[in-house]
C-alpha positions as CSV (number, residue, x, y, z in Angstrom):
1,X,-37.0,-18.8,17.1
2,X,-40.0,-20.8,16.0
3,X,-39.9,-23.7,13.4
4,X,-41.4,-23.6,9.8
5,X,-44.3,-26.8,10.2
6,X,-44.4,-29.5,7.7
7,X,-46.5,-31.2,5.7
8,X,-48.2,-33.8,7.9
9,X,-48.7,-31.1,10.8
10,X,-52.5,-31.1,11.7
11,X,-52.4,-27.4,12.2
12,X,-51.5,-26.6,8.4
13,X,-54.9,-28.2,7.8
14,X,-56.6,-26.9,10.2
15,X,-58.5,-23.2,9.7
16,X,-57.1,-20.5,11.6
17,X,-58.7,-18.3,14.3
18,X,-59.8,-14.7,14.3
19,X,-57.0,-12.4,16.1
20,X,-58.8,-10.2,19.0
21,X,-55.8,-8.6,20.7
22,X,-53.8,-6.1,19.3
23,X,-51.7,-6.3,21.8
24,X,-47.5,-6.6,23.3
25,X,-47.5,-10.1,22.0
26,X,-49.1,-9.7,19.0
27,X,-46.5,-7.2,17.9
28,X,-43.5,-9.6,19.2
29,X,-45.5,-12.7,17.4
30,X,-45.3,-10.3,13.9
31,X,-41.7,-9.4,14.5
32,X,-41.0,-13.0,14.9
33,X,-42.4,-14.0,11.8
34,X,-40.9,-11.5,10.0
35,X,-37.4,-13.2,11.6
36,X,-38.3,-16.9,10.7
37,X,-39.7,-15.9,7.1
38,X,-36.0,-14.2,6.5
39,X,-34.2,-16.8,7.9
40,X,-35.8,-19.3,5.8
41,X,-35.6,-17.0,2.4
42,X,-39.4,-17.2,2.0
43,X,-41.7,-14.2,0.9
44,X,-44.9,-14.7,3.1
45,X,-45.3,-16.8,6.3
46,X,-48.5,-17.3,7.9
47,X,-49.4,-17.8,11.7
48,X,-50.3,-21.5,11.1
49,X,-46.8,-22.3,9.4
50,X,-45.2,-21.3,13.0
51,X,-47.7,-23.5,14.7
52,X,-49.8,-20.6,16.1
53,X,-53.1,-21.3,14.6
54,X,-54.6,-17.4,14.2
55,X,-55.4,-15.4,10.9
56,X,-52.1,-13.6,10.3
57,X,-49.6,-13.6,8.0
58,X,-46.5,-11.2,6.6
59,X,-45.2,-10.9,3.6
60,X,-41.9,-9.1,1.8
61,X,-42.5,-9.7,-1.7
62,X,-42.9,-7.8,-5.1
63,X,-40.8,-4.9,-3.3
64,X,-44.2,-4.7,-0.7
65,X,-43.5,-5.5,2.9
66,X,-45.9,-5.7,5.4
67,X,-48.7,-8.1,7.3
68,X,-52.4,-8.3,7.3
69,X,-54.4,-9.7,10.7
70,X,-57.8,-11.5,10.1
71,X,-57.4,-10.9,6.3
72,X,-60.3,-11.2,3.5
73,X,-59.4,-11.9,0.2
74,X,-61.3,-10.3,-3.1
75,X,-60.6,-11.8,-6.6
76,X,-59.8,-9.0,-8.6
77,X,-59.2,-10.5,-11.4
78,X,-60.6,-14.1,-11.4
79,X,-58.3,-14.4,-15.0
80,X,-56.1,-18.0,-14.2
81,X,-52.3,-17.6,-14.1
82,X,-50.2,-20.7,-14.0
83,X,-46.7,-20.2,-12.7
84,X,-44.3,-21.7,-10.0
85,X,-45.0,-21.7,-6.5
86,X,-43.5,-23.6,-3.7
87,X,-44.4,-23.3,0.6
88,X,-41.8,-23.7,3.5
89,X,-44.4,-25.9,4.6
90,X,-43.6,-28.5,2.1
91,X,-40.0,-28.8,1.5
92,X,-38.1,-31.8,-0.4
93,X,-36.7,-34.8,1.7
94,X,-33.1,-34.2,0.5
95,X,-32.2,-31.0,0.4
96,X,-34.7,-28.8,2.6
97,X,-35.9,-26.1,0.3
98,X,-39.6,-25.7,-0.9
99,X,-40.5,-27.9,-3.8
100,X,-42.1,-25.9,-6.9
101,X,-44.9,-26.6,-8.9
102,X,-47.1,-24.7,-11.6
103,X,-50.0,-23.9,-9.7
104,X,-53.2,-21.6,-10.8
105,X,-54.3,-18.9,-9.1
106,X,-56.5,-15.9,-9.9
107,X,-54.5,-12.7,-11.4
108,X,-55.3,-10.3,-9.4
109,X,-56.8,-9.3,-5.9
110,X,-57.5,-7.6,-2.8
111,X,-56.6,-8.4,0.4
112,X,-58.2,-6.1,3.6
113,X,-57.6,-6.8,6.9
114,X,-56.0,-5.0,10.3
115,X,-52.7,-3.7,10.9
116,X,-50.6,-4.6,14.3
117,X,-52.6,-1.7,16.2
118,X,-56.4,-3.1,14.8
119,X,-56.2,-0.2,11.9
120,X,-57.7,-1.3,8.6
121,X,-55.5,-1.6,5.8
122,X,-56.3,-3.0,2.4
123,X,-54.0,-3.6,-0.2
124,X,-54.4,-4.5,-4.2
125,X,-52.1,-7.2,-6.0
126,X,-51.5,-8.6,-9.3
127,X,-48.7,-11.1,-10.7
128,X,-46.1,-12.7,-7.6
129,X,-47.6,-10.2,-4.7
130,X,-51.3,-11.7,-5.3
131,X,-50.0,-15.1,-5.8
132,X,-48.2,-14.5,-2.4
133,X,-51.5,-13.2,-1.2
134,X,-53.6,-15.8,-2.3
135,X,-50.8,-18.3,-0.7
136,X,-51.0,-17.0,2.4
137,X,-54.7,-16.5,2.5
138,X,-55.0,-20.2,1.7
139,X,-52.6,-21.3,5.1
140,X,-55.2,-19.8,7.0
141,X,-57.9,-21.5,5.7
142,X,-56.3,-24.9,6.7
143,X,-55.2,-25.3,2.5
144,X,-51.9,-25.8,1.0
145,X,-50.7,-25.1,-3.2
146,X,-50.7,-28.7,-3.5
147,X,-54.7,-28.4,-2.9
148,X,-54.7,-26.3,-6.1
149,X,-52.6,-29.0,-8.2
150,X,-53.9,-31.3,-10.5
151,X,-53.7,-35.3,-8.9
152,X,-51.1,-36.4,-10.7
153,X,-48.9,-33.1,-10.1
154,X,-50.2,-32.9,-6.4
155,X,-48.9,-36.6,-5.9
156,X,-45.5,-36.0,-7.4
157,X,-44.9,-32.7,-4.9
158,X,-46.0,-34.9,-1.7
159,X,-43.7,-38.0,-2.8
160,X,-41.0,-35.2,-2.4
161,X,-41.6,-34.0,0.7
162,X,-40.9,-35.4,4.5
C-alpha cells in the first residue's frame, strides 16, 4: 500500500497530468486509492497525495462514492462558505491526523470528468461533497487548503505539521 505525501513533498505542489489510459492499471491504481483513503479515515484522496502525479481522485463523502479522471470543476455557486477542513497531506507533528482550519470555498459546484472506462460522468455538489470536490480538484492543480487561508491562519496550520 502506498503512503499519504506530506507537506514538503514537491509533488503536492506540483500540477498533475492528464490520464490517457483507461487501462488494467488504472483500475488497480483507483482500487488502491480507494484502500489508502479508508485506511487513513479520509473522504477524498487525489493521485498526487499517493505520489502519482495524474488528474484523479476518489471520494466517499456526503453518502456519494465514486472517482472522477481528468476532472473540471464549475462554480455553481460562487456564494463563500467558511467551515473546517483538514488534508492527509498535512497532518500535525504529534499525533498524525489532519489539522483543521476554517477555510472558504465556493457553495456549490460541478465537477465532470471520466469514469475508470473513459465514460463521461459529471456530478453536482453543494455543502461537504463540493468542499470535498473543490479539495480534491485543488491537489491536482499543485494547491493545498492552506493556500486558501488567510497568512496568519495559514502560518499557524504549517507550524503544526512535519
Amino acid at each position: 500500500m502506498r503512503d499519504i505525501r506530506v507537506v514538503g513533498d514537491p509533488v503536492l505542489r506540483t500540477p498533475a497530468e492528464p490520464i490517457t489510459d483507461f487501462d488494467r492499471d488504472l483500475r488497480r491504481m483507483i482500487d488502491e486509492m480507494f484502500t489508502v483513503m479508508y485506511a487513513a479515515r479520509g473522504v477524498g484522496l487525489a493521485g498526487p497525495q499517493i505520489g502519482v502525479s495524474k488528474r484523479i481522485f476518489v471520494y466517499d463523502c456526503s453518502n456519494r462514492k465514486g472517482h472522477v479522471i481528468n476532472p473540471e470543476l464549475t462554480v455553481d455557486d460562487d456564494a463563500e462558505v467558511l467551515d473546517e477542513e483538514g488534508c492527509l497531506s498535512v497532518p500535525d507533528r504529534g499525533t498524525g491526523n489532519p489539522i483543521y482550519a476554517r477555510t472558504p470555498r465556493a457553495a456549490g459546484v460541478t465537477v465532470s470528468g471520466l469514469d475508470r472506462l473513459g465514460r463521461p460522468i459529471r456530478v453536482r455538489a453543494r455543502g461537504t461533497l463540493a468542499r470535498c470536490f473543490q479539495h480534491e480538484t485543488d491537489h491536482l492543480d499543485g494547491r493545498l487548503y492552506v493556500d486558501r487561508l488567510a497568512r496568519d491562519a495559514a502560518r499557524k496550520v504549517l507550524l503544526q505539521a512535519p
